[in-house]
C-alpha positions in Angstrom: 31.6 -22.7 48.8 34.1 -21.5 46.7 35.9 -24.1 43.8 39.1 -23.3 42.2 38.9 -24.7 38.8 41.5 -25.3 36.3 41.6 -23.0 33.5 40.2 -23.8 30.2 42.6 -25.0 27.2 42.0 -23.8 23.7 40.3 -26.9 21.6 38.2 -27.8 24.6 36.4 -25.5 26.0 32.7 -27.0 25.3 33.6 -29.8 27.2 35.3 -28.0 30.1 32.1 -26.0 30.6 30.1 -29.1 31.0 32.0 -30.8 33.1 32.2 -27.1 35.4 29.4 -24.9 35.0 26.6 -27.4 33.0 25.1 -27.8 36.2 24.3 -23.4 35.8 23.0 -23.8 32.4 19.5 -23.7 30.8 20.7 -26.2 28.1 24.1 -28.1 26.8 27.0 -26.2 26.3 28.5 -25.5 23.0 30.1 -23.1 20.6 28.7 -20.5 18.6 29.4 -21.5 15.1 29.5 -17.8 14.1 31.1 -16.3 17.1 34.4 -17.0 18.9 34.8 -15.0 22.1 38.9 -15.0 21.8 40.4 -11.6 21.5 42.0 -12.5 18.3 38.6 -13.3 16.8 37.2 -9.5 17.8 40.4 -8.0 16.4 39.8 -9.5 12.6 35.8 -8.9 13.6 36.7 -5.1 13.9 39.7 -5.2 10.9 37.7 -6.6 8.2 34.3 -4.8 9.0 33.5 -2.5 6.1 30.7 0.1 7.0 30.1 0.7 3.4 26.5 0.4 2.7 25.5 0.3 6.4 23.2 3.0 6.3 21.3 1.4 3.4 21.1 -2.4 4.7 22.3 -2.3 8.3 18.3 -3.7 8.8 18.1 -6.5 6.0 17.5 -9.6 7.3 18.0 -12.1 4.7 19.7 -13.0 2.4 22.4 -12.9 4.7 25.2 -11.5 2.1 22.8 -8.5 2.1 22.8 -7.6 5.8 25.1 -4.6 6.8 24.8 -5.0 10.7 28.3 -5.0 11.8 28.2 -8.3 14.3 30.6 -6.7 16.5 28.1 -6.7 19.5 28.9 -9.8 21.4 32.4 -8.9 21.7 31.7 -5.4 22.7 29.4 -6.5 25.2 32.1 -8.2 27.0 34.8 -5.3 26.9 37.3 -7.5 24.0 36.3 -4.3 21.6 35.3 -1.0 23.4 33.1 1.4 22.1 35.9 4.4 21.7 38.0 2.2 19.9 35.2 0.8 17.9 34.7 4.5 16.9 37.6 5.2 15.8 38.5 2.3 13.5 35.4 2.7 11.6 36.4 4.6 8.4 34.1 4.6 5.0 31.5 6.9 3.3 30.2 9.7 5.4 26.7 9.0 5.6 27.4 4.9 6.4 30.2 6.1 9.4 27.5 8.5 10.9 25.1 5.9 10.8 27.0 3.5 12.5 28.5 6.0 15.0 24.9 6.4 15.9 24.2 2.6 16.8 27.1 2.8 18.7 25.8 6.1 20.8 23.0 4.2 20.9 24.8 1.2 23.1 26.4 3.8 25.1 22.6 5.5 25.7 21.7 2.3 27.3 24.8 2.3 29.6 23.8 5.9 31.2 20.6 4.6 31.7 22.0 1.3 33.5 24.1 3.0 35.3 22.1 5.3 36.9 18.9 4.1 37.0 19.6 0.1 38.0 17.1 -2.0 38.4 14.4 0.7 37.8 15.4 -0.2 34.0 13.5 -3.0 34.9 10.2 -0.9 35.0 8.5 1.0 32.4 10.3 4.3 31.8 7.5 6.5 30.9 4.6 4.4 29.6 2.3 1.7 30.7 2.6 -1.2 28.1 0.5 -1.4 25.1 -2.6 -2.3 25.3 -2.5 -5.6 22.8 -4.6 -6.6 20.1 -5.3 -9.9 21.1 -5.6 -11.5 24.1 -2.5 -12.3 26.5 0.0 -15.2 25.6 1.0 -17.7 28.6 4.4 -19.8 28.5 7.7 -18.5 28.2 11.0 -19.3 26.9 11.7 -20.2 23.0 9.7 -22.9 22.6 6.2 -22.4 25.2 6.0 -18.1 24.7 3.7 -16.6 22.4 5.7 -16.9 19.2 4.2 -19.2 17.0 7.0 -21.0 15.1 4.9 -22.5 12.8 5.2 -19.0 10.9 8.6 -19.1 8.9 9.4 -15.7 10.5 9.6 -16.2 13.8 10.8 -20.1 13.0 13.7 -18.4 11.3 14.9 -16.1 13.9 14.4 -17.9 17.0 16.6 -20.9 15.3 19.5 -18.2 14.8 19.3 -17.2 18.3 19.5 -20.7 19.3 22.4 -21.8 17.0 24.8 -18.6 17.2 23.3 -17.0 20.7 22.8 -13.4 18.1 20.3 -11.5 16.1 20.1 -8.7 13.8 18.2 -5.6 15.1 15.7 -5.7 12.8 14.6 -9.0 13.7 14.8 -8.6 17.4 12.7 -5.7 16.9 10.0 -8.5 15.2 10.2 -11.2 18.2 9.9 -8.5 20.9 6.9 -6.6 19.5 5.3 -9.8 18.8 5.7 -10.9 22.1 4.0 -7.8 23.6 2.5 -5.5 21.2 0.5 -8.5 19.8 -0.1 -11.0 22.3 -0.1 -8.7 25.5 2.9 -10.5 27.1 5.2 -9.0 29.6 8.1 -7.7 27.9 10.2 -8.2 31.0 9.8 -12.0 30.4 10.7 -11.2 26.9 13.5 -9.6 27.6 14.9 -12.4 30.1 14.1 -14.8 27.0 16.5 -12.7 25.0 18.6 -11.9 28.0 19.7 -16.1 28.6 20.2 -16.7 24.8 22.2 -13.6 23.0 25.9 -13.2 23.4 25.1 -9.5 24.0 22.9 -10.0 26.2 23.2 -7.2 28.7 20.4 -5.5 30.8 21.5 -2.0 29.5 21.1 -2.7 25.5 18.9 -5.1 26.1 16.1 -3.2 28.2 16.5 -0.1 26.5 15.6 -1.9 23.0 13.1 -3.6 24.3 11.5 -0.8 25.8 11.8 1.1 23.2 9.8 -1.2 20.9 6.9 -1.6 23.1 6.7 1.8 23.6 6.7 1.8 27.1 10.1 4.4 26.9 8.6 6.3 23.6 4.7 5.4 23.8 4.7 4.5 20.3 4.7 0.3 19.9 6.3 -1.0 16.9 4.0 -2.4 14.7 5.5 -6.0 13.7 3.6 -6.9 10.4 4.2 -8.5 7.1 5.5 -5.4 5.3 8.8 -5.7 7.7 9.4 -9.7 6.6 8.6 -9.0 2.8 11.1 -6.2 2.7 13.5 -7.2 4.7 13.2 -11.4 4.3 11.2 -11.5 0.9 12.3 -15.3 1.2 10.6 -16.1 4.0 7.0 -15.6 3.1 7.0 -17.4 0.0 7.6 -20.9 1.3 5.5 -20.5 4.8 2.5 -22.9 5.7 0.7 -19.4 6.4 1.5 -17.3 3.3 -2.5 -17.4 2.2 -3.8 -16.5 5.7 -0.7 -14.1 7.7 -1.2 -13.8 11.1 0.8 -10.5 11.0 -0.7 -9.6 7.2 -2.0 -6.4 8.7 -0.4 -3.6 11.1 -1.5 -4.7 14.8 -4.2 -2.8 16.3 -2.4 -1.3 19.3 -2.0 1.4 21.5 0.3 2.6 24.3 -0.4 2.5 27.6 -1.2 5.2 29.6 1.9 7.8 30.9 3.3 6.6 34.6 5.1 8.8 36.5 8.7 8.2 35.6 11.8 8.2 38.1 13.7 11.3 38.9 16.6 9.9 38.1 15.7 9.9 34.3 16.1 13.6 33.7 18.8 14.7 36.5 21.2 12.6 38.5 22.5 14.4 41.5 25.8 12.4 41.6 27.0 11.9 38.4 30.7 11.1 39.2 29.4 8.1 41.2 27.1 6.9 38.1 30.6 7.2 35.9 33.0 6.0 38.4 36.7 7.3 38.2 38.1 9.6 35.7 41.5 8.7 37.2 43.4 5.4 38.3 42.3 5.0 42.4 44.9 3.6 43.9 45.0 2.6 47.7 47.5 0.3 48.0 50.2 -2.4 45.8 47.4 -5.2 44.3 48.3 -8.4 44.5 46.3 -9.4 41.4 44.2 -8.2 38.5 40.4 -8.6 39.0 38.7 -9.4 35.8 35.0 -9.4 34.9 32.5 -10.7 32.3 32.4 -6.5 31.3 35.6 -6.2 30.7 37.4 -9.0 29.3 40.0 -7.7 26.7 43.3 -7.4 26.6 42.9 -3.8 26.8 41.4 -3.7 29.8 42.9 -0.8 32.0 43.8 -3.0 35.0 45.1 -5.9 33.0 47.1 -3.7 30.6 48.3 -1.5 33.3 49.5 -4.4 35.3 51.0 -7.0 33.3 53.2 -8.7 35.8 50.6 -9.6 38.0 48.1 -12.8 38.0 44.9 -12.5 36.5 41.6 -13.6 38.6 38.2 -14.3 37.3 35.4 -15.7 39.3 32.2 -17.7 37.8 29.8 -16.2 40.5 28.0 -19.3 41.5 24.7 -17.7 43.3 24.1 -15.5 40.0 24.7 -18.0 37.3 22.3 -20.2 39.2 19.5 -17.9 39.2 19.8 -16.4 35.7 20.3 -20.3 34.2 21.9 -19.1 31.0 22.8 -20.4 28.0 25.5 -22.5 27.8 26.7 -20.7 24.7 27.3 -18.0 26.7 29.4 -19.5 29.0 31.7 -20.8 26.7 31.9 -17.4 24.7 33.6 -16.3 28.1 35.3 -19.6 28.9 37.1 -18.7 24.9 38.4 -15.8 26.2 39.8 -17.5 29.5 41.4 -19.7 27.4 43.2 -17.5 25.5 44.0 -15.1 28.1 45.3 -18.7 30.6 47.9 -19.2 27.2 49.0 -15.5 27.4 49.2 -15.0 31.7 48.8 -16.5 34.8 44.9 -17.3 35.3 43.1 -18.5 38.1 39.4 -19.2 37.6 37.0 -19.8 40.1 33.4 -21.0 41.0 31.8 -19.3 44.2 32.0 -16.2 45.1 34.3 -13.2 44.4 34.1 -11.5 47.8 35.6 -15.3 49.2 38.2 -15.5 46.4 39.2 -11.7 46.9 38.8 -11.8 50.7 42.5 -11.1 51.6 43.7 -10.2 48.2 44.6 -6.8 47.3 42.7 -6.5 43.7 43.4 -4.0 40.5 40.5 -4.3 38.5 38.3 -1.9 36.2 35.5 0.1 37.5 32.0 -1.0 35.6 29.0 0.6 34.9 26.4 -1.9 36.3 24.7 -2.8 39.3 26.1 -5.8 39.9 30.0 -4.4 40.1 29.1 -2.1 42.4 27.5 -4.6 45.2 30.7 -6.9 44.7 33.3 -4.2 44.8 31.4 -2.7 47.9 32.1 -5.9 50.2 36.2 -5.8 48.9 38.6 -4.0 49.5 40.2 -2.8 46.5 43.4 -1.7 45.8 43.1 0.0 42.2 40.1 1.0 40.4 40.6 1.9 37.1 38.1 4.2 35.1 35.5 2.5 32.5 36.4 3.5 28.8 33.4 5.8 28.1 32.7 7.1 24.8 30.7 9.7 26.6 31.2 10.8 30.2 27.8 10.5 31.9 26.6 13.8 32.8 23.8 15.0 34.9 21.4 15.5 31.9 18.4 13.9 31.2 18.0 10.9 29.8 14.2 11.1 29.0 14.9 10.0 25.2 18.1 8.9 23.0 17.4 12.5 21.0 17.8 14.2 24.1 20.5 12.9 25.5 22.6 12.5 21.9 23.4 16.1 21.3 
């Protein structure tokens, strides 16, 4: 049954995602210490990011003044920064701008797979998975999977994805091959750990890095050992309970699975205009209001800037939330944003569905790359669709690898 709620006030949010959506949530809601999902906090994010040095440290790990990864990803993920605009703000030395540029070509790799392959992401791309070194792990989630926290490496990570909801990709890189390449685990479970906890989490960046550290996309596993923690954490080793006897001391003994016959749709799409969507505003009739989604929350979003008279719609999707059981920090990342945006227009938030809420009104909204946009806009009926900011057109290419696809 669909629930109008009243929109969330600045200063409160926490507690107004309790009292609504705690019932949808693997654990209690709060804030991210680090990150604020307001438009005003991605704006100084982007400002007062300097990509000098990125090249060099954009993998350390700790100290923390020594990392170079930008942090922007949370608020990307959710449309407040876009990736063309991201691109273009970015200005420093040569080398640390391409670099950069690259991570972001990388994100927007991982959307042209999303988009046109769905929930085949969900499958190994072109490899079996590795074929671990030791035997297979039972248990999931942060506290019952295969990571043992009793090393200070993996203690150290997993209690910064719990407190801020975000990690470096270096150290993403350690929990996921540890997970699979070491103790035989499913990745797919993996990735659903890392896919309820990190503000980012999206299936396209997120599957895509995961299967590209198992080696089920490149069939070369990443070999998570101690040589990655002592040069990119030298702290850590030095004060952990297994520092004389490393359960990672040595490069894991494993191999990639066999090749598997990958899908089609990885080296041609036949309709790549549907994949991207609209290169042009499709308008069918005056909306009524603006249709916003957790992909595109920012201010420049298309429909919302293009329409600023109109009242602005967003609908907690009831059915989903309960299945996927995330984090409640993720929640209130979006609920910060609602807040904001219920200071700034007219808001209406909802809990149910958003083919109920939209039923009989005539919705602008922005065309997204994923699954899940196109079964909801499918049962509406729209009355604008506005194209996705790309910072690359999808093509019908192939997408067999990130080299292939970059130039």
């Amino acid at each position: 049954m669909t629930k109008p709620l009243p929109a969330p006030t600045q200063g409160d949010v926490a507690n107004w995602v309790s009292v609504h959506l705690g019932h949808l949530c693997c654990d209690t809601p709060v804030a991210s210490p680090r990150f604020n999902g307001t438009q005003a906090a991605a704006d100084v994010a982007l400002a007062t990011f300097d990509v000098t040095g990125y090249a060099g440290r954009r993998n350390e790990v700790l100290p923390v003044e020594r990392r170079g990864a930008s942090g922007l990803s949370p608020w990307i993920r959710h449309g407040l920064l876009t990736l063309p605009d991201v691109w273009a703000s970015v200005d420093g030395p040569r080398s640390d701008r391409t670099k950069f540029r690259d991570e972001l070509l990388w994100q927007e790799y991982a959307r042209h797979l999303y988009a046109r392959l769905g929930p085949a992401m969900g499958h190994p791309l072109r490899f079996d998975p590795p074929v671990a070194s030791s035997g297979a792990a039972t248990g999931t989630g942060l506290t019952s999977g295969p990571w043992e926290r009793s090393m200070a490496c993996v203690n150290s990570v997993l209690m910064e994805l719990e407190t801020d909801g975000w990690l470096v990709n270096q150290t993403r890189m350690w929990l996921a091959a540890d997970w699979t390449v070491r103790h035989g685990k499913d990745w797919k479970s993996g990735e659903a750990v890392f896919f309820t906890h990190l503000l980012d989490g999206s299936r396209a960046a997120n599957r895509a890095g995961w299967q590209w550290t198992v080696g089920t996309a490149t069939g070369r596993p990443y070999g998570f050992s101690r040589w990655q923690v002592e040069k990119r954490a030298p702290s850590l080793c030095g004060d952990c309970p297994h520092r004389t006897a490393c359960p990672i001391q040595e490069w894991p003994d494993a191999t990639a699975g066999p090749t598997r016959a990958p899908d089609a749709l990885l080296f041609d799409d036949p309709d790549p205009a549907t994949t991207a969507g609209p290169d042009v505003v499709d308008r069918i009739a005056a909306p009524e209001v603006v249709w916003l989604t957790a992909e595109s929350l920012g201010e420049a979003d298309p429909a919302l800037a293009a329409n600023p008279s109109l009242p602005v719609v967003f609908v907690f999707d009831e059915r989903l939330l309960k299945l996927l059981k995330l984090s409640g920090k993720r929640l209130v990342f979006l609920a910060e944003r609602l807040a904001e945006l219920a200071s700034l227009r007219r808001l209406e938030v909802f809990l149910g569905r958003p083919r109920d809420v939209l039923a009989d009104r005539p919705a602008a909204v922005t065309f997204a790359p994923v699954p899940g946009w196109r079964r909801i806009s499918g049962e509406l009926e729209l009355a604008e669709v506005h194209p996705w900011p790309w910072l690359r057109r999808p093509g019908s290419g192939s997408l067999a690898s990130f080299s292939v696809w970059r130039p």
